[in-house]
N, C-alpha and C positions, 0 to 999 in steps of 0.2 A: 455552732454551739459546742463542737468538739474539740477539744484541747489537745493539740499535736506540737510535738516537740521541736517543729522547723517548720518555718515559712511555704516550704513545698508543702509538707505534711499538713499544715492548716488550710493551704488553697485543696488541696484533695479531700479532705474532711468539709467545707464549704459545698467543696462540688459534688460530694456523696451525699449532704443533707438536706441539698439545693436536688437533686434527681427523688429522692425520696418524698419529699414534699410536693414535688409535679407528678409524682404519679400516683400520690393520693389524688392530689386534686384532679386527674383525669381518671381516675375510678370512679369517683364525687361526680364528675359531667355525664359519665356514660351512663350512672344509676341514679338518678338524680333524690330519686322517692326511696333507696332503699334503706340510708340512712335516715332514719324520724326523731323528732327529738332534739334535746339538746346533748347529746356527743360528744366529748372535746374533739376538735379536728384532727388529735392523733389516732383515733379510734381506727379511721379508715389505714396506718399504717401495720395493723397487725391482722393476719390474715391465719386464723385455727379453725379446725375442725371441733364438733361437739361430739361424745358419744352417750348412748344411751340404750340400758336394755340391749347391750349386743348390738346395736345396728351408728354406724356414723353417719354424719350430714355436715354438708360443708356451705362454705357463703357462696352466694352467686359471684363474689367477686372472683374467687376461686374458678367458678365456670370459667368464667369471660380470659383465665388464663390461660387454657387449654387450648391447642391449636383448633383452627375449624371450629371451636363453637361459639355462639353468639347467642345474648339475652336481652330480651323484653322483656319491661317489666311494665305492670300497669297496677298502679298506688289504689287508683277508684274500688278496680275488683281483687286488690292483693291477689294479681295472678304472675307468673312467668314463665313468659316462652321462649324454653330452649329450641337453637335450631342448629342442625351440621347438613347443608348441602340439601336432599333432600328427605332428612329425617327431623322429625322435631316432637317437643312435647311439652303441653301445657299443664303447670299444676298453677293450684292455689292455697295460700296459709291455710293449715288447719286442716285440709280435707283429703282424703287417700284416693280420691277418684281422679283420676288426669286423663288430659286428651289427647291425640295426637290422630293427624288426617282426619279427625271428622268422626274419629271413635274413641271410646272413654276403653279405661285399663286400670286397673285398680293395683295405688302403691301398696306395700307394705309398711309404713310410714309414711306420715303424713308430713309435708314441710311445716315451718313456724318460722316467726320471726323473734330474737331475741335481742337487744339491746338497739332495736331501730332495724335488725342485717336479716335478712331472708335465708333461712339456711333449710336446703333441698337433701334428700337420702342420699345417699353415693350408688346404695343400688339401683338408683336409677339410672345414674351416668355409664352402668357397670353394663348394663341390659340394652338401657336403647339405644346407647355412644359409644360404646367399646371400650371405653376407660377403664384400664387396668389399675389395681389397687393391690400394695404392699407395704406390710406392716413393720414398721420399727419398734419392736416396745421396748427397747434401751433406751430409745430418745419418747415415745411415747409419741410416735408420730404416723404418721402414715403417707406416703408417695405415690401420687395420682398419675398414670402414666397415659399420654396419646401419641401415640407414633415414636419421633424418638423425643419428643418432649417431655419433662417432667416437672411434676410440682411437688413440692415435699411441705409438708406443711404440720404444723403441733394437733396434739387432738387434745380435747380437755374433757372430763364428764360435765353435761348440760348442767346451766345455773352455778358451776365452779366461777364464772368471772364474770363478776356485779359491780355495778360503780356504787353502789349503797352501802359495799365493805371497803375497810381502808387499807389498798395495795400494800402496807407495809406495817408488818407488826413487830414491834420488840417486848425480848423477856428477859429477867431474871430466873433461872430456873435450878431447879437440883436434879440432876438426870442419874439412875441408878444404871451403872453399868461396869461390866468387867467385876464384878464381885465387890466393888466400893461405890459411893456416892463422890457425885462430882459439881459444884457448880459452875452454870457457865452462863454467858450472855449470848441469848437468842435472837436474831432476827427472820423473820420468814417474810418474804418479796413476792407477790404475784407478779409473772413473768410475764403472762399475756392478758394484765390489765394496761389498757391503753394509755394511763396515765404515767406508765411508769417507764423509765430512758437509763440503760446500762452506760458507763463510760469507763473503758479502762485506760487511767491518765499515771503521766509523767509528772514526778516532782518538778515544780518552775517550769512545766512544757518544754522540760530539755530533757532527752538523757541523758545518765550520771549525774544529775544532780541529785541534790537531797533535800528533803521539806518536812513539817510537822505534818500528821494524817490530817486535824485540822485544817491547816491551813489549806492544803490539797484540795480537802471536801468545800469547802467555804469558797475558794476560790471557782471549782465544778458545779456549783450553785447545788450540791447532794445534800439528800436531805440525810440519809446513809453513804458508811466508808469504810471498809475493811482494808488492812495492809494488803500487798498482794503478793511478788512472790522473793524468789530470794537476790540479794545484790550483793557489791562489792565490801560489804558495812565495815569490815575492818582492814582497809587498806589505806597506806597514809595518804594514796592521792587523792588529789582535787577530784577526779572523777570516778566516781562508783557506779559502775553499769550494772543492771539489771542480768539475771539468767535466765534466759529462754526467751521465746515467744512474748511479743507482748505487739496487740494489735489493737487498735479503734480506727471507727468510723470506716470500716473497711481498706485504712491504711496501715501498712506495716509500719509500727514504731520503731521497734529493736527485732532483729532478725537472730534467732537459736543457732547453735553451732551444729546442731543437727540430731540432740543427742534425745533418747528415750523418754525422758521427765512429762507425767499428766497434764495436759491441756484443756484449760475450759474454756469450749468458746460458744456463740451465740449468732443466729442468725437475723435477717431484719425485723421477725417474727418471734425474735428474742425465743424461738426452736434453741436450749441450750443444750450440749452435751461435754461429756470429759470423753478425750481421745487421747492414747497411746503419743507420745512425740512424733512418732514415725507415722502415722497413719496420719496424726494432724497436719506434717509437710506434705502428704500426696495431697489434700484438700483444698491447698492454697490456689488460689483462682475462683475457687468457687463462690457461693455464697456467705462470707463470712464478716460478720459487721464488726464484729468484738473478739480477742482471744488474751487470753493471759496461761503462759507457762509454769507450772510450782509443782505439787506432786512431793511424798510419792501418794501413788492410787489407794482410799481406803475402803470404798466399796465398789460394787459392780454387781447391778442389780436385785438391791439390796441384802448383799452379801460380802462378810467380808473376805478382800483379798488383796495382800500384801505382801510387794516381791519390791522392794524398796535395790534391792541390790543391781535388781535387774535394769533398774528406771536408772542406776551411772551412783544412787547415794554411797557412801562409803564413810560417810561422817558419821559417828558413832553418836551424835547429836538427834540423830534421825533414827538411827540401826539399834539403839538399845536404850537411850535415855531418856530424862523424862522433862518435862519441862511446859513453859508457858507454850502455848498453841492455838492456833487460825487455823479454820476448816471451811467448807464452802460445799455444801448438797446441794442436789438439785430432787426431789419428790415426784414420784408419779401424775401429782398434779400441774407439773411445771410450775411449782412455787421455787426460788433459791436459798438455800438456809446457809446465814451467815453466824458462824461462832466463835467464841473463844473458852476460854481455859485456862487455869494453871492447874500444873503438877500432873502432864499425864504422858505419856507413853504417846509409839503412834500406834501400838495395835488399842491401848486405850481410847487412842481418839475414833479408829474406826468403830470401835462400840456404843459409844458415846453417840455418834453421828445415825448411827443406826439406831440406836432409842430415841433421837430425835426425828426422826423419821425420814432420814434419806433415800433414797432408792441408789444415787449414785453420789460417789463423795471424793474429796480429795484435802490433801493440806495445803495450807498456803507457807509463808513464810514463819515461823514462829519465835520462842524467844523474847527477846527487849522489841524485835519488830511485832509481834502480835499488839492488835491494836484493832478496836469497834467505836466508829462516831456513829452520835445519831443526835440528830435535831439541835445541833448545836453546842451538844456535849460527846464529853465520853463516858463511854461504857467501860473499855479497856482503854486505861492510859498508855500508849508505845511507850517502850523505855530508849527511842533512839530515832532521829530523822528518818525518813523514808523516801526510797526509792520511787515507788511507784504505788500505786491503788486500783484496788475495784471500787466504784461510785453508780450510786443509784439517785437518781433526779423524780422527781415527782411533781407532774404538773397541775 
């Protein structure tokens, strides 16, 4: 379903969405009863934690990744038993009492089931498994550690991600910030509803080509499309490549020249964060399903902070002016907030993105390329072909 800009790069996106898909479904065979309900079958590909009252709980499928541990589950008495070697322990939905060897030990929370998924305390992994636990709250995540394995995974607060809201909201809005009023066009994305599929695409699946954001989106079957980052736009050649980073379906599209510029990228659990340029090249190999290169940085934990010079800009387009603008947060509750703008500044825009309720933010491309589709229209009409896109699919 991913759009790569070369025949290698589509068979490597085939073959990344073709692994993704067999290991939902072998999550699916080994749990049979834990998903209930009607689901969409992407459901079993995103894999978060809940937190509540101070305490987090994660899905059994989460266990079952862990080295050494192994899970039963039994649907009749909603129970499940953890086991490593010879330690184990039985809880059941709902109730603080568990057992293990033949004697009961009282949780401190109780497990539950929510959206079909059994999701267990972590203090319990913490206490009778050894499972070390390490918090990220930049990315709002937290990394489950056994031995040298690790699982990193999103956390979200309980009841944050409901299929009875709709993954993807757009606004009109007037946002007071920086000592003037600004209007802009909002969209906010739930990251870790199941229904929803990031892609970050190439105009005509090539690089250096150029395309309308329409057309892009339409083509990416999105229901949402924001420009993405900066390109060659006014060079007389036939080819206008992209700057920086730009990655889908966990293949490199276009490869950076190595230089400082913000990076948003995303994991299979659509876990999104902004990284440094340089910190996002030590990452490559990892787990990384999506990235896209642009910048500079306009918040950091939501706060503003702004070293545009440092990140390589020098265009005074950037360093002092003011003008139409694309921005891109991501929110404490891993929602994605996609915006535009005329007439602002970029210390205005990290204002702006902070009253809209960022936690961490960045710019995109701006100018004639700022540009927001949704459902078929626009919001911001681009004043110019485009390089390349962020696309949001909704199944």
């Amino acid at each position: 379903m991913n759009r790569l800009p070369s025949k290698a790069q589509s068979a490597a996106s085939k073959a990344h969405s073709a692994a993704k898909m067999i290991a939902a479904a072998v999550a699916a065979s080994m749990l049979p009863a834990l998903v209930l309900g009607a689901a969409p079958a992407a459901a079993a590909e995103k894999t978060f934690a809940y937190a509540e009252e101070g305490s987090s709980y994660v899905p059994l499928r989460a266990v079952k990744q862990l080295p050494g541990l192994s899970v039963a589950w039994d649907a009749a008495s909603k129970t499940a038993s953890i086991a490593e070697q010879e330690r184990s322990a039985t809880v059941t939905i709902g109730s603080k009492t568990a057992r293990s060897g033949g004697e009961s030990f009282a949780l401190a929370r109780a497990p539950f089931l929510d959206g079909g998924t059994a999701y267990v305390p972590v203090r319990l992994l913490i206490e009778r498994f050894g499972v070390s636990v390490k918090q990220e709250p930049s990315s709002g995540s937290i990394v489950l550690g056994k031995g040298e394995a690790q699982l990193r995974v999103p956390v979200a607060p309980r009841g944050s991600v409901s299929l009875a809201r709709k993954p993807v909201k757009v606004e009109s809005r007037t946002i007071r910030a920086a000592g003037r009023s600004f209007s802009v066009q909002l969209a906010t994305v739930s990251l870790l509803d199941p229904r929803v599929d990031l892609e970050v695409a190439a105009a005509k699946d090539k690089i250096g080509s150029t395309e309308e954001l329409a057309s892009i989106a339409r083509r990416g079957g999105a229901l949402l499309a924001v420009n993405g980052t900066f390109f060659d736009a006014y060079t007389d050649g036939a080819v206008k490549n992209p700057y920086g980073y730009l990655f889908n379906g966990g293949s490199m599209l276009y490869k950076s020249s190595g230089d400082k510029k913000t990076v948003f990228t995303y994991d299979a659990n659509h876990l999104a964060e902004l990284l440094p340029g340089l910190d996002f090249a030590e990452r490559i190999g990892e787990d990384i399903d999506g990235a896209l290169q642009a910048g500079p940085r306009l918040l950091v934990n939501g706060e503003t902070k702004l070293d545009p010079k440092t990140e390589g800009f020098r265009d005074p387009k950037i360093l002092t002016g003011g003008g139409a603008r694309s921005a891109l947060g991501l929110t404490k509750e891993h929602e994605l907030l996609l915006l535009t703008v005329g007439g602002a500044t970029i210390p205005q825009l990290a204002s702006i993105m902070k009253a809209a309720g960022a936690w961490q933010a960045m710019n995109l491309d701006g100018g004639a390329s700022s540009g927001l589709y949704y459902n078929g229209s626009y919001l911001t009409r681009p004043g110019r072909l485009l390089s390349n896109a962020l696309l949001v699919r909704v199944r």
